[in-house]
C-alpha positions in Angstrom: 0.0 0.0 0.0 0.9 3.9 -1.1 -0.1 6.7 0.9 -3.7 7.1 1.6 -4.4 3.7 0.6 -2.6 3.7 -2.9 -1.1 0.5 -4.2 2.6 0.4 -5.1 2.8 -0.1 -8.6 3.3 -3.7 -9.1 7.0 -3.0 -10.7 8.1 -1.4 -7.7 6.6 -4.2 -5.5 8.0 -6.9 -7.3 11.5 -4.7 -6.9 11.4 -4.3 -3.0 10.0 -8.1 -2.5 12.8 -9.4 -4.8 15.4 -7.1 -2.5 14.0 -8.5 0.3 14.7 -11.9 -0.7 18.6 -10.5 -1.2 18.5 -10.6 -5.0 21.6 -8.8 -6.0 20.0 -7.7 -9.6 17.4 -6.4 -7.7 19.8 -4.4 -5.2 21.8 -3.1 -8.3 18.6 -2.0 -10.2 17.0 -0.1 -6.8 20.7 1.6 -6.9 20.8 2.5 -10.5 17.1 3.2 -10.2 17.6 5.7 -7.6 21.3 7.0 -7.0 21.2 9.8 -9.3 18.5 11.7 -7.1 20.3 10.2 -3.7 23.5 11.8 -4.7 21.7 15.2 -6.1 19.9 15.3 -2.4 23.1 14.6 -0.6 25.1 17.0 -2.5 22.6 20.1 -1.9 22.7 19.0 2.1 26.6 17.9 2.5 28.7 19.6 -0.5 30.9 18.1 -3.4 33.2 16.5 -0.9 31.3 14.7 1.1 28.8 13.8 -1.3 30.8 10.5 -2.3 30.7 9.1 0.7 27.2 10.0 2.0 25.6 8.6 -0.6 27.6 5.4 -0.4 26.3 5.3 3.6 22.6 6.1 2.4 22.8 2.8 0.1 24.8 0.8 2.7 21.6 1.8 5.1 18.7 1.1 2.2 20.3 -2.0 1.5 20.3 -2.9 5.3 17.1 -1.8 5.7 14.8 -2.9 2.6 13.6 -5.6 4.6 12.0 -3.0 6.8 10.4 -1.1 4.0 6.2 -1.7 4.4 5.2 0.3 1.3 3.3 2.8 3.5 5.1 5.1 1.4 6.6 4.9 -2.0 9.8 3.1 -2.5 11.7 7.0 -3.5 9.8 8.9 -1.0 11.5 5.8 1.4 15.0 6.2 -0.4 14.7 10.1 -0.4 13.7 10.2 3.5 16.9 8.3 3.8 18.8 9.9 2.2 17.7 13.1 4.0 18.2 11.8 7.5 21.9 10.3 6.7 22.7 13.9 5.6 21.5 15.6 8.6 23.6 12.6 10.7 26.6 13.7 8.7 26.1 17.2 9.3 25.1 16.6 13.0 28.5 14.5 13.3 30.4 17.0 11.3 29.5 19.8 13.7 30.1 18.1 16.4 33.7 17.5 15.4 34.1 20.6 14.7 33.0 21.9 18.4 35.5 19.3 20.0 38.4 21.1 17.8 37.7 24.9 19.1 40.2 26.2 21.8 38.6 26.3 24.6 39.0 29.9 26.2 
């Protein structure tokens, strides 16, 4: 099920079910399907030189969560969430590095 009772298109269904069951097509297709727009998202939230490797965490945690995924949602409104949230992470982390490096006066 979509939101507000849509169904997933049977496609996308058939994707996330044959991810579930650890089909490594399947896993390449949902990353070819959807990594252009992961790494556009990241990039506009982390920069150019992070972007590489937030994007590569946002798959590592799609991949470990797919079997999570209850299609209450579409599968790239899941992916973009994500992708969002490892971003923020990042940038939560980053700043908190950053604080830890100051002088302290």
């Amino acid at each position: 099920m979509g939101v507000a009772g849509e169904v997933l298109p049977l496609a996308e269904t058939s994707l996330v079910e044959s991810c579930q069951r650890g089909d490594r097509q399947a896993l390449e297709s949902l990353y070819r399907l959807h990594s252009r727009r992961v790494y556009s998202v990241v990039r506009r939230m982390v920069g150019a030189m992070d972007a590489d490797e937030v994007t590569q965490e946002t798959f590592i945690r799609i991949f470990k969560g797919i079997n999570g995924f209850r299609g209450e949602s579409g599968l790239g409104t899941w992916v973009y969430r994500l992708a969002v949230h490892v971003s923020l992470t990042f940038l939560s982390r980053r700043q908190q590095q950053l604080e830890r490096m100051r002088p302290v006066e």
